[in-house]
C-alpha distance (Angstrom), angle and dihedral (degrees) to the residues before:
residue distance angle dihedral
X1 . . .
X2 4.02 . .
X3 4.07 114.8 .
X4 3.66 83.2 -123.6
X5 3.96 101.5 62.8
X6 4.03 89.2 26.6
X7 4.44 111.3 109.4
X8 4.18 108.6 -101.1
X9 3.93 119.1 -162.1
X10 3.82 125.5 -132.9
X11 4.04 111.8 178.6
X12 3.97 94.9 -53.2
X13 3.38 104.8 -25.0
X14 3.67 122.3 93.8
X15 3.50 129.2 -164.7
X16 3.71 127.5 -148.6
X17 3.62 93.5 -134.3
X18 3.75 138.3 -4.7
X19 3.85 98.2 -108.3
X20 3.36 117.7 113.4
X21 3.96 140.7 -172.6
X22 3.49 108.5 -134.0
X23 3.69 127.6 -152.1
X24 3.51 121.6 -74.5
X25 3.99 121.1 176.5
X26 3.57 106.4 -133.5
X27 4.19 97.9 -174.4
X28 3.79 96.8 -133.2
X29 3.20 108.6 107.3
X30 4.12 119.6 112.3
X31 3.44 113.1 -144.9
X32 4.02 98.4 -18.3
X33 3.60 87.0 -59.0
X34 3.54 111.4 127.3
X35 3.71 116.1 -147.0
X36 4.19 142.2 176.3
X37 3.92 96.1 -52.3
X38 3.78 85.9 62.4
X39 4.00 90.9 43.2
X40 3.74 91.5 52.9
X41 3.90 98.1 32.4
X42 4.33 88.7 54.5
X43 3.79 101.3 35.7
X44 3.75 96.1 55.5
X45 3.85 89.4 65.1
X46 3.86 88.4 48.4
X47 3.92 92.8 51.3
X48 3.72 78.7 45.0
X49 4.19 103.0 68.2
X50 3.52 100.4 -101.2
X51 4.11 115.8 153.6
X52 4.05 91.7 -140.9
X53 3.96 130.9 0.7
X54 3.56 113.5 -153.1
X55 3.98 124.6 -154.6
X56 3.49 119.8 -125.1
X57 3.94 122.5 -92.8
X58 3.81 106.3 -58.7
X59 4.08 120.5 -157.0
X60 3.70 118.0 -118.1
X61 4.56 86.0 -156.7
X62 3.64 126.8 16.6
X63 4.20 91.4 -102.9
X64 3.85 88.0 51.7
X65 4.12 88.0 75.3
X66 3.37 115.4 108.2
X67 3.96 92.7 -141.7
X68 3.86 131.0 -6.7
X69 3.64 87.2 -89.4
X70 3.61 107.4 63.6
X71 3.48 130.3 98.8
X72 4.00 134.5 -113.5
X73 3.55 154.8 -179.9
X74 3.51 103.8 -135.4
X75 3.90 103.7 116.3
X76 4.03 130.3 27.5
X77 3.54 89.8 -116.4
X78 4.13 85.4 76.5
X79 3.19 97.6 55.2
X80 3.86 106.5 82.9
X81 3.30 100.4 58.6
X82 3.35 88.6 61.0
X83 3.27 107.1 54.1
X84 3.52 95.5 54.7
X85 3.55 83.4 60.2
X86 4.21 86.8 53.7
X87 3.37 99.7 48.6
X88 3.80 94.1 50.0
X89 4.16 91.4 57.9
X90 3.96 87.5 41.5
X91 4.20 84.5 50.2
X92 3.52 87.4 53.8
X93 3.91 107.7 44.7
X94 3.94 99.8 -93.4
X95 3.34 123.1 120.4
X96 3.68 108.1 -126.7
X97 3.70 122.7 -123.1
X98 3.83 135.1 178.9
X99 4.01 126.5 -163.3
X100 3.90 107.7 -143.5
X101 3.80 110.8 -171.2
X102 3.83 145.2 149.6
X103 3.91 123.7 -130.8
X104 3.74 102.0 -140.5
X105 4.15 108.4 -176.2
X106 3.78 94.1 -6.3
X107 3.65 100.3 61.9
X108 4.14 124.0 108.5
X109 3.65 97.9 46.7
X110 3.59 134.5 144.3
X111 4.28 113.0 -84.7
X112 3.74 92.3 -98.3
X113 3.97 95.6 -131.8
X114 3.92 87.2 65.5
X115 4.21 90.8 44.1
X116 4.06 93.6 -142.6
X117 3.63 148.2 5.4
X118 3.90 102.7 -63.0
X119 3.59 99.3 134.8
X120 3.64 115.4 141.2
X121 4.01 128.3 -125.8
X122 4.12 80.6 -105.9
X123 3.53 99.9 51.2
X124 4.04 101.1 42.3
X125 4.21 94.8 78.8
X126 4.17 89.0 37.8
X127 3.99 89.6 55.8
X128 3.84 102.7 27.3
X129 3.74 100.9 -111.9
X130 3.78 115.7 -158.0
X131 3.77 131.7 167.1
X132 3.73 126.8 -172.9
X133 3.73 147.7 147.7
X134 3.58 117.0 -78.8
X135 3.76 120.8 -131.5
X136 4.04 127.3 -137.2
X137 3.69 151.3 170.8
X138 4.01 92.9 -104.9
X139 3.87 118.5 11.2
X140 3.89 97.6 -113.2
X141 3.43 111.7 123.6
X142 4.18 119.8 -131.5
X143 3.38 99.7 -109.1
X144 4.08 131.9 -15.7
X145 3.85 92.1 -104.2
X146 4.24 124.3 128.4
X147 4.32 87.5 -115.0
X148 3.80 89.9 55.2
X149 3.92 121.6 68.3
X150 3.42 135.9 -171.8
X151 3.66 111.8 -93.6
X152 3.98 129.5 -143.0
X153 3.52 105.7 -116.1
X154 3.66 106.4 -117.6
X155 3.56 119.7 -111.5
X156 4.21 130.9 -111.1
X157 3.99 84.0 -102.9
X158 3.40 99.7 41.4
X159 3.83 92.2 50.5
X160 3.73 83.1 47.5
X161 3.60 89.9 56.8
X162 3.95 98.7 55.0
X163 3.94 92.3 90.5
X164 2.72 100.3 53.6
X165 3.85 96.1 55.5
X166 4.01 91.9 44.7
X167 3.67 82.1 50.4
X168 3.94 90.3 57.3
X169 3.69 99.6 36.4
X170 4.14 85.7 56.1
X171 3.67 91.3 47.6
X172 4.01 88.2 56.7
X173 4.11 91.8 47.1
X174 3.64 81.7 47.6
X175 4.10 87.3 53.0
X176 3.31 91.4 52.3
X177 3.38 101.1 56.2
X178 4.15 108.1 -104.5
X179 3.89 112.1 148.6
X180 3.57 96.6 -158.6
X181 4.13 128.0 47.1
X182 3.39 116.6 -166.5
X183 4.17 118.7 -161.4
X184 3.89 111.9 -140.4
X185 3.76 109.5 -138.6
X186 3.89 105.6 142.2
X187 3.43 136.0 72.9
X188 3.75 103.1 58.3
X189 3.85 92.7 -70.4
X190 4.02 120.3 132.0
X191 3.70 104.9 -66.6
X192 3.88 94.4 39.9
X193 4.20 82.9 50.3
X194 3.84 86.5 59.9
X195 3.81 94.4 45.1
X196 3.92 96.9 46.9
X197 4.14 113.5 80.7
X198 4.18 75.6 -149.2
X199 3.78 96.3 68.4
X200 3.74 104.4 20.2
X201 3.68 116.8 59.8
X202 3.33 91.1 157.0
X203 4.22 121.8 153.9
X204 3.69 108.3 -157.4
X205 3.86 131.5 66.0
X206 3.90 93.2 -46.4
X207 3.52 110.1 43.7
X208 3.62 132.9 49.9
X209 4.03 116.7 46.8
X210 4.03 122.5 38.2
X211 3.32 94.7 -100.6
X212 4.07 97.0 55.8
X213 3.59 89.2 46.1
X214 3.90 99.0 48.2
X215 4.41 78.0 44.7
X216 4.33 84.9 86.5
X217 3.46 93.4 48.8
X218 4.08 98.5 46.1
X219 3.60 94.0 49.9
X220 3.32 89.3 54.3
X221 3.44 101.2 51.0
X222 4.03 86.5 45.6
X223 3.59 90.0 57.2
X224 3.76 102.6 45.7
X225 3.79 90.2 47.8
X226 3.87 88.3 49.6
X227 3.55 81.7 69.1
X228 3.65 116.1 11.9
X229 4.34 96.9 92.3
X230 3.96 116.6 -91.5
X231 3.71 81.0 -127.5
X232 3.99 100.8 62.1
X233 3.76 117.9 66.8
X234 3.68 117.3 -118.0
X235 4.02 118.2 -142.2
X236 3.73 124.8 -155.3
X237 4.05 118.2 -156.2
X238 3.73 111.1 -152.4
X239 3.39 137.4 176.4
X240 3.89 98.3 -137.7
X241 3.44 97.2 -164.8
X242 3.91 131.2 22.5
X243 3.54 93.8 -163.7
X244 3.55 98.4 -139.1
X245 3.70 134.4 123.1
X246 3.29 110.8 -87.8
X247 3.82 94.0 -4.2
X248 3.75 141.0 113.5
X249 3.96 110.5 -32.9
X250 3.94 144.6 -168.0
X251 4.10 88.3 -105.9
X252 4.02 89.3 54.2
X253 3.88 84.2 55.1
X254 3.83 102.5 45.3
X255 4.35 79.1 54.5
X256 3.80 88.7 47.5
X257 3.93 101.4 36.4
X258 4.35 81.3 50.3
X259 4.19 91.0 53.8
X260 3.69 94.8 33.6
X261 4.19 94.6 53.1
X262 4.25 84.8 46.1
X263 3.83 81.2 57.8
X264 3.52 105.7 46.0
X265 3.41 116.2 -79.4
X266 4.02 116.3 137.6
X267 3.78 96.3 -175.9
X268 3.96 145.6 28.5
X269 3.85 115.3 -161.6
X270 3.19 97.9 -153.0
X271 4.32 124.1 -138.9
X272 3.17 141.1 144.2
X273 4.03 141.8 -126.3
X274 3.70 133.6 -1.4
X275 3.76 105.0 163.8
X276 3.62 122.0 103.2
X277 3.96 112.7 -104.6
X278 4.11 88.7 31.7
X279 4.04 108.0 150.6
X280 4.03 105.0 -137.9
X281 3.09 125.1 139.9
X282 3.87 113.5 -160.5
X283 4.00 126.7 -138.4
X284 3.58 135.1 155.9
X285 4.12 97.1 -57.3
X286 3.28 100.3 -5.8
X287 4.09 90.1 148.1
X288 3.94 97.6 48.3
X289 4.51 87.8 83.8
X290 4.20 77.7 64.8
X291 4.03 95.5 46.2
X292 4.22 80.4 47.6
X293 3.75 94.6 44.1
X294 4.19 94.8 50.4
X295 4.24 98.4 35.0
X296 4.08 74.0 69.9
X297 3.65 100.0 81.5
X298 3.80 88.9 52.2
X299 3.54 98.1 -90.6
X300 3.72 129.6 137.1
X301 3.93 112.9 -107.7
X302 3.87 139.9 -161.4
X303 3.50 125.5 -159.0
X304 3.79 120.3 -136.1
X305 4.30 127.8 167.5
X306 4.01 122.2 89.3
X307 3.83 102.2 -25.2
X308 3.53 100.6 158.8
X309 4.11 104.6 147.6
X310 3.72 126.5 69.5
X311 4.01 87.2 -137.2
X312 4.08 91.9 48.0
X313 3.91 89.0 50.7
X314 4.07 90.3 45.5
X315 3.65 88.6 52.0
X316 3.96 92.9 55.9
X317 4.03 81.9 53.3
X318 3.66 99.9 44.0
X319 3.77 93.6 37.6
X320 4.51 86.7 57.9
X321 3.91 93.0 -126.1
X322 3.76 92.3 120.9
X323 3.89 144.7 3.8
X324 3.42 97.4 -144.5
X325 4.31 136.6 25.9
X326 3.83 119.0 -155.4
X327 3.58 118.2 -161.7
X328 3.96 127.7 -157.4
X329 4.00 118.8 166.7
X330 3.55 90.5 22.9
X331 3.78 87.0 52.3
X332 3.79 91.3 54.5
X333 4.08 83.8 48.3
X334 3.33 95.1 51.8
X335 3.95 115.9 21.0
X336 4.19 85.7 176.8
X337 3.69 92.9 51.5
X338 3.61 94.0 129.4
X339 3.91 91.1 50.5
X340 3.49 94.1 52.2
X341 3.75 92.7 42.1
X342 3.82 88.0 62.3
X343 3.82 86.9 56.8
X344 3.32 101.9 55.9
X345 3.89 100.0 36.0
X346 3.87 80.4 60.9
X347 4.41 87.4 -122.5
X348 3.61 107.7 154.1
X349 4.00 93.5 -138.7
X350 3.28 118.1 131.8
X351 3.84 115.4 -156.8
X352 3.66 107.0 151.8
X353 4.17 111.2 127.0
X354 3.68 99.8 -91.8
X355 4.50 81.9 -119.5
X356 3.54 76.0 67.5
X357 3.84 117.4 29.4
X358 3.19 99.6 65.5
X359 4.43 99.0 53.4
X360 4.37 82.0 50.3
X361 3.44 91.3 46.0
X362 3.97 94.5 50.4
X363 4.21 87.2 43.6
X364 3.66 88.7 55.4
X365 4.03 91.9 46.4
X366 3.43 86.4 57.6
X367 3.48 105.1 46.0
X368 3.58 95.2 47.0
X369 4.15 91.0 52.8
X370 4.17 87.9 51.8
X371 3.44 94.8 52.3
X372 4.02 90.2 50.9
């Protein structure tokens, strides 16, 4: 059997293969709440093979959304929803996996598929329009466009306070039912803001040096593994490089990957950038070097960046760079990746739903008799 469709073990879970589904915010949400586009959107890729399907990135407070339109975990109310959504991807063989995050700087912007705030007086109730100010570690805004305000910086309390509310929004994922939680600090979001000398120029106890600005980040991590269960894995997303001047880089991250696995952490998914001005230029794999550069100080890894053929993704595997490979656009391509990965790595597993199997299996019959 390939590495990529052979079972990996985090803790006591184990997954049936090392694909996974990463997250992908699909601005739909009304409210937080998540609803059927989400059910249908997430439980395709489950039907489809993959080893774990991960939500998309889930607010910890109502100003940590990225738009109006994306989801959270801020009140109990949310958490139904979502663990219909679970228990569908555990019903199907996929370990399910939730991305719980806060926005920082970059929140309150228009849902990206419409581009910019051109809702109409009609559609604002329908959709649950909100617009507010963003909060931060520094008030400097991401970039001196319309969609992105200046935030308040947050206050010694308030940043004090963010634990604690990562803490709670794990505890409801955990309530409804998700075997993996997966901490959001890449991308330019809140907790990357704090680690990045770009966006945090803070002066007190979490700005300044490395280790004040990693400070955010570890007492998170502390707190959600407080009471996240010592027998579910805990994932960490990380931009491991912001590829700026002077900004976050790959030798910050080998400290950080180091003090994050001695608190907990079973696996970095390893990206890259976020801030505006960052100089990458992306090509098929271009982030796997990072997933290969962390998985050195003994930590787990998962490879993320343009994997779009089973043999490409195998490679990664084979080659040791990474334990795991997530897959986004290619996901949405190709919902049945995984099945058709088995194919043409020549595995003999069969994972298609059995509603399913058994019409491909007949097609395939067939097609092999006509062509002799």
């Amino acid at each position: 059997m390939s590495l990529l469709l052979s079972p990996f073990t985090l803790r006591d879970l184990t997954l049936r293969n090392r694909l996974v589904v990463s997250p992908m915010c699909q601005y739909s949400a009304v409210h937080g709440m998540a609803n059927d586009w989400h059910f249908a959107h997430l439980a395709r890729f489950a039907l489809g093979g993959f080893g774990a399907v991960t939500v998309e990135a889930t607010a910890v407070a109502a100003e940590g959304r990225i738009t109006y339109g994306c989801m959270g975990l801020w009140n109990d109310a949310q958490i139904e929803p979502l663990a219909r959504i679970a228990g569908f991807l555990r019903s199907q063989g996929a370990a399910a996996a939730i991305q719980i995050g806060h926005a920082g700087r970059k929140a309150a912007t228009p849902l990206w598929w419409r581009g910019s705030f051109n809702e109409t007086a009609a559609e604002k109730p329908l959709v649950g329009f909100e617009h507010w100010q963003p909060v931060a570690p520094s008030a400097i805004a991401h970039i001196d466009q319309p969609d992105y305000q200046v935030p308040r910086a947050l206050t010694l309390a308030e940043v004090q306070a963010l634990p604690a509310a990562f803490a709670a929004a794990a505890t409801r994922a955990l309530r409804a039912g998700f075997d993996i939680v997966e901490l959001h600090g890449a991308h330019g979001y809140l907790l990357s803001q704090f680690l990045s000398p770009a966006a945090n120029h803070r002066t007190d106890a979490y700005g300044g040096s490395l280790a004040n600005r990693m400070r955010l980040m570890l007492e998170v991590i502390e707190a959600m593994r407080a009471v996240w269960p010592a027998a579910k894995p805990l994932f960490l997303r990380l931009s491991v490089t912001d590829g700026l001047p002077g900004g976050w880089t790959v030798a910050d991250s080998l400290v950080l990957a180091a003090e994050a696995k001695q608190r907990g952490v079973d696996v970095i998914d390893c990206s890259s950038g976020g801030l505006a001005g960052a100089v990458i230029t992306p090509a098929p794999g271009f982030q796997v070097p990072y997933a290969q550069a962390l998985r050195q100080t003994g930590i787990a890894t998962m490879a993320v960046g343009l994997i779009t053929d089973p043999r490409q993704a195998e490679a990664v595997l084979q080659s040791g760079h990474a334990d795991l490979v997530a897959l986004g656009r290619t996901a949405l391509d190709d919902p049945n990746f995984p099945l058709h990965a088995a194919k043409a790595l020549g595995d003999t597993v069969d994972q298609w739903p059995r509603q399913a199997g058994f019409a491909v299996r007949q097609r395939d019959a067939v097609l092999a008799k006509a062509a002799g």
